[in-house]
Structure formats: structure tokens, C-alpha cells
NUBAPA-908455 format. One line per field, with one value per atom (N, C-alpha, C, O): x, y, z. Coordinates in steps of 0.2 Angstrom, whole numbers, plus 2048, in hexadecimal, padded with zeros to 3 digits. Last residue first. Example, Ala and Ser with C-alpha at 12.3 -4.5 7.8 and 13.67 -1.06 7.14 Angstrom:
# residues 2
x 840/844/840/843/842/83E/842/847 .
y 7F5/7FB/800/806/7E4/7EA/7F0/7EF .
z 823/824/827/828/827/827/827/82A .
# end
This chain:
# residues 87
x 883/888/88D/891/87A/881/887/88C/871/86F/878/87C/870/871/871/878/869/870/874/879/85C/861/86A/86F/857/859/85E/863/857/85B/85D/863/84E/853/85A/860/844/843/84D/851/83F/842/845/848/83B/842/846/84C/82F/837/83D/842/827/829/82E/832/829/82A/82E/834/821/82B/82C/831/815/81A/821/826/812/812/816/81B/813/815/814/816/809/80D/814/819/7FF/7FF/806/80A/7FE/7FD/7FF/802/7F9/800/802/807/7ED/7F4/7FA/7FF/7E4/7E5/7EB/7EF/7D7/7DC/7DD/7D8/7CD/7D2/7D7/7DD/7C4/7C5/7C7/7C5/7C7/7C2/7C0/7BB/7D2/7CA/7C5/7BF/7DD/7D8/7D3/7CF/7DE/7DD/7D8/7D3/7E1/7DD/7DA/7D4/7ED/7E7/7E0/7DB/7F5/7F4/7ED/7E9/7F5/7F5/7F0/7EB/800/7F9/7F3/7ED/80B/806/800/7FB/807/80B/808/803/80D/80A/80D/811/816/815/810/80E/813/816/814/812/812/816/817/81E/808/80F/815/81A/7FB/7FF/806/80B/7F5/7F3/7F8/7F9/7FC/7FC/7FB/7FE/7F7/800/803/808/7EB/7EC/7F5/7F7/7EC/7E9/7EB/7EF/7F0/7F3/7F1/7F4/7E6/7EB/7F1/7F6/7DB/7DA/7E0/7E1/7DF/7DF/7DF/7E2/7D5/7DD/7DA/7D4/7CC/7CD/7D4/7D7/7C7/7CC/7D0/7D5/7BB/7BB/7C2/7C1/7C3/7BF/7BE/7C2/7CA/7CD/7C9/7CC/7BF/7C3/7C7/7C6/7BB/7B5/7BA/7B9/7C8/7C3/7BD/7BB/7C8/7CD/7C9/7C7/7B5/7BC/7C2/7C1/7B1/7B4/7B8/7BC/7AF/7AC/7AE/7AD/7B6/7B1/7AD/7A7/7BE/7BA/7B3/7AD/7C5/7C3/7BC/7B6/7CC/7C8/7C5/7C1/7D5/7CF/7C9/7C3/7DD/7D8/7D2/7CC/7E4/7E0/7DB/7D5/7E7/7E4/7E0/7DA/7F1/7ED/7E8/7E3/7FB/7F8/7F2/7EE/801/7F9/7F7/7F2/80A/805/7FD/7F7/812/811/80D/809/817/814/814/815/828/823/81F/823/833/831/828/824/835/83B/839/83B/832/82E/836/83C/83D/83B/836/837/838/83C/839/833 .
y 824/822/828/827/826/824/827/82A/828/82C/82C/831/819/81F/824/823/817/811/818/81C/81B/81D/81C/81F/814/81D/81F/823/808/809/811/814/807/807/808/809/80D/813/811/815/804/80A/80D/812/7F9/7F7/7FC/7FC/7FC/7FA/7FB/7FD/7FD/803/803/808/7EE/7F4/7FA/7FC/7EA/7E9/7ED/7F1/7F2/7F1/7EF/7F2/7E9/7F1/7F3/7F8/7DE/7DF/7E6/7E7/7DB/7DB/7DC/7DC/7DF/7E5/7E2/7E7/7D6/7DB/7DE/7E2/7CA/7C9/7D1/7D3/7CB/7CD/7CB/7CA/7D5/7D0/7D0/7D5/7E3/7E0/7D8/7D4/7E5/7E8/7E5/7E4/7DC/7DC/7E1/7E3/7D7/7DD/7DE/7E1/7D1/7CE/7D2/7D0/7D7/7D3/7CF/7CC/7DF/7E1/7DC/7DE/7D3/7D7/7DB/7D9/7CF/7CC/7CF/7CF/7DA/7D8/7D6/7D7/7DA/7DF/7DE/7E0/7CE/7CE/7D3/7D2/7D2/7CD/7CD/7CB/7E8/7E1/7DA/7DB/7F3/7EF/7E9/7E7/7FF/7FC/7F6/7F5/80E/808/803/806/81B/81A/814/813/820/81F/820/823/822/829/828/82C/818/81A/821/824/810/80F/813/813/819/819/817/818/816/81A/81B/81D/805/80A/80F/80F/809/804/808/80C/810/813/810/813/807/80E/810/812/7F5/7FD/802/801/7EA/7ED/7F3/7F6/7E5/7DF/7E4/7E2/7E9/7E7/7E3/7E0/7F1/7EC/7E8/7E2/7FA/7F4/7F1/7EC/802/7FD/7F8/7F4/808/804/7FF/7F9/813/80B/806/800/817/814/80F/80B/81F/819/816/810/81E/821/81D/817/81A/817/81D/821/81B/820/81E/823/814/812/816/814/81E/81C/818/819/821/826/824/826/815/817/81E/821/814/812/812/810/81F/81F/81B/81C/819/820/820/821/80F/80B/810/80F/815/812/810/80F/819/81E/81C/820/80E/812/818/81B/80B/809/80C/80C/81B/817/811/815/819/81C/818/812/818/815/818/81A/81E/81F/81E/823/812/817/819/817/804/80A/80F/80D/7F8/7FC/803/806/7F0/7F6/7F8/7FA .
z 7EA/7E4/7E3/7DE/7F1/7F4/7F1/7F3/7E4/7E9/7EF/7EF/7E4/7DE/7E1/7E1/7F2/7ED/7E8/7E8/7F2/7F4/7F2/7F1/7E4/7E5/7EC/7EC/7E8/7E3/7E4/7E4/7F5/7F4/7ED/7EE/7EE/7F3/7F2/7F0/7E5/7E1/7E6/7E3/7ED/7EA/7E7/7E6/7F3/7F7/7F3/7F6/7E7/7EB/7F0/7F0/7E3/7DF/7E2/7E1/7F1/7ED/7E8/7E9/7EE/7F6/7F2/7F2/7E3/7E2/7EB/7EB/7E7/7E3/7E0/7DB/7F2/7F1/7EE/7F1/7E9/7ED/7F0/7F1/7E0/7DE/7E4/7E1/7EB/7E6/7E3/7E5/7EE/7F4/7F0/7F3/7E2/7E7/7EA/7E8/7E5/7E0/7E1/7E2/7F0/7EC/7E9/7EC/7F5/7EF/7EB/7E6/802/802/7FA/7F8/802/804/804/804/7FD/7F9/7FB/7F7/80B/804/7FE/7FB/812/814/80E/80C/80D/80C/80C/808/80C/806/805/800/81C/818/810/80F/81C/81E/81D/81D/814/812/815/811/817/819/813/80F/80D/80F/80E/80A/81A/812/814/819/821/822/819/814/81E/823/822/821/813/811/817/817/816/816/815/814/817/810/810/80B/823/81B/814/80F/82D/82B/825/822/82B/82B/829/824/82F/829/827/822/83D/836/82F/82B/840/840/83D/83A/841/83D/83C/836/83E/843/83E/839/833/838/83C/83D/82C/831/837/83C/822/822/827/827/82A/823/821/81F/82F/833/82F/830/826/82A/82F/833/821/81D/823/823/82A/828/824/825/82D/832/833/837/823/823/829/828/819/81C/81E/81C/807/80E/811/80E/7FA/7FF/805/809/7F0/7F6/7F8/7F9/7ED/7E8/7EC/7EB/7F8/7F6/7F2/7F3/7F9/7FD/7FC/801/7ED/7ED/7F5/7F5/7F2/7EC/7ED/7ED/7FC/7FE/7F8/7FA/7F5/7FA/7FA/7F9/7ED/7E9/7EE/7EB/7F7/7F4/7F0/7EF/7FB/801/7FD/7FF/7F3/7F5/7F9/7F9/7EE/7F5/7F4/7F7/7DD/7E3/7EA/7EA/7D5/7D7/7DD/7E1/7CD/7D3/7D5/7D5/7C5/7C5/7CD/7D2/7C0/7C0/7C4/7C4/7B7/7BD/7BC/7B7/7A7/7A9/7B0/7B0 .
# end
């Protein structure tokens, strides 16, 4: 059964850079992107990309199948809800 209204992805990313201790500026050098990539990720601007994912699983938060799959998750409920929402 669908999650109904699944979190952002960046919401899990913010966490675990909490858990790190990382700021988004040490995280995203680590991660090979821009502060501001970053940044637009863990605030729920943009989704995560594949290259993204890898980036992720290179660092060893989860791996890029998992992070993929919570990004389609969060894709799919935003679109169901507006669909419902039409209706």
C-alpha cells in the first residue's frame, strides 16, 4: 500500500546531517555538489537527482536505489493528491 503523504527526501538528508554534525556546506563538498544544490535539496526545492543518489551512496547514506525510491514515492503522492484534488 502507497504511503499516502510521504516526506520530502531532503527531509531525511537534513536529519542525517544533523546526525553527522555536517553543515550543508561541509556536506555538499563531501558530496562532490554546490552549497546551494544542497541547500534547495534539504529545503524541498528540487528532488533527488540519479547523480544525486550516487553522491549519497558514496558517502554511505543508504544507497542510490533507496533514495531513488523514496524521490518516486514523493513524485507519485504529490501527483495522486493533485489528481484527487481535480477530481
Amino acid at each position: 500500500m502507497p504511503m499516502l503523504n510521504p516526506t520530502h527526501p531532503g527531509e531525511s538528508i537534513r536529519e542525517a546531517l544533523k546526525a553527522a554534525e555536517w553543515t550543508v556546506t561541509d556536506a555538499a563538498r563531501r558530496l562532490g555538489v554546490t552549497r546551494n544544490t544542497l541547500s534547495r535539496l534539504v529545503n524541498g526545492r528540487i528532488g533527488v537527482s540519479p547523480e544525486m543518489a550516487l553522491a549519497l551512496e558514496r558517502v554511505g547514506w543508504s544507497n542510490a536505489e533507496f533514495w531513488m525510491r523514496r524521490q518516486a514515492a514523493y513524485d507519485l503522492a504529490r501527483v495522486r493528491s493533485a489528481r484527487d484534488s481535480a477530481a
